[in-house]
Structures are given as structure tokens and as C-alpha cells.
Phi, psi and omega in degrees: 000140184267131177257142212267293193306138182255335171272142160284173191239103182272100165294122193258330214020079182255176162285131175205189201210139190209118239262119149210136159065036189094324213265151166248143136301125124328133184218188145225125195272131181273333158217187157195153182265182172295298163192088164173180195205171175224128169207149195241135158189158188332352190247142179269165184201143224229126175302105174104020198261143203252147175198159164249141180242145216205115123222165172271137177247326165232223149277118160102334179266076208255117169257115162248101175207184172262125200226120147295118162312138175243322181197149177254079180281167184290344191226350185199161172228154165251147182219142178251153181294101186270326185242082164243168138319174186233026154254328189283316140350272206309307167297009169281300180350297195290312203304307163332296155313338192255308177316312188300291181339292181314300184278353162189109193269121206311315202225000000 
């Protein structure tokens, strides 16, 4: 077996919120990459079904983007990132970028 992810994948457990048919959700995002995330909420979701996902990752730090579903459970999904900005991009970058810092430190 190959292993397929090229990014790393950081568990945040934020609050977030996700845009489909009008309609919004509560969510929580459970970990996310460069580009994609696993996030679990009250709602079921169907593989190729497209959403905006809205979390705050820090203070100052707004991740806004379109996240295709990939794969599906009964309480959660992983999704790849299809649409960000490229100012939302850079703060997922930096939020990341910190994390790592923060959690294994160089020196």
C-alpha cells in the first residue's frame, strides 16, 4: 500500500461553519493540510458534493474556502480544498507554519 498524502495533516479542532444549498451548518474542522481538512457535523454529506467552509483558525486568521467531500462517514468528512484565495491560502500557510513551530521546536 502507497501512502498518497503529500502534506502534512494538523489536528486544530476549530469551530466552523458550512455553506450548502443556502442553507448553513455548524461545524467542527478536525484536522486540515495545505489542502484539505476532516471535519465532523450534525449533517450527512455525499462524496462530490461541493461546500463553503468558513473557520476562524486563529485571532486575525480567517480560513474562507470550497471544499470538495471525498470520503464520508455517518458524523464526518475529509475534503480537498478546491477554491481559496490566495490572502486566505497565505493564512492557512502562516496558521500552519506556527503550528509546526509551536509544537516542534528547532532550537
Amino acid at each position: 500500500m502507497s501512502y498518497k498524502r503529500q502534506t502534512i495533516r494538523l489536528v486544530i479542532e476549530r469551530h466552523g461553519e458550512l455553506r450548502r444549498r443556502g442553507r448553513t451548518v455548524a461545524c467542527t474542522v478536525v484536522d486540515l493540510s495545505e489542502t484539505g481538512v476532516r471535519v465532523r457535523a450534525g449533517s450527512a454529506f455525499t462524496v462530490g458534493e461541493e461546500l463553503q467552509l468558513t473557520c476562524h483558525l486563529a485571532k486575525n486568521r480567517l480560513l474562507e474556502c470550497t471544499v470538495e467531500v471525498t470520503h464520508a462517514t455517518a458524523s464526518s468528512f475529509g475534503a480537498r480544498i478546491t477554491d481559496i484565495s490566495p490572502e486566505h491560502l497565505t493564512q492557512l500557510k502562516q496558521f500552519i507554519d506556527d503550528l509546526i513551530a509551536m509544537n516542534f521546536p528547532t532550537a
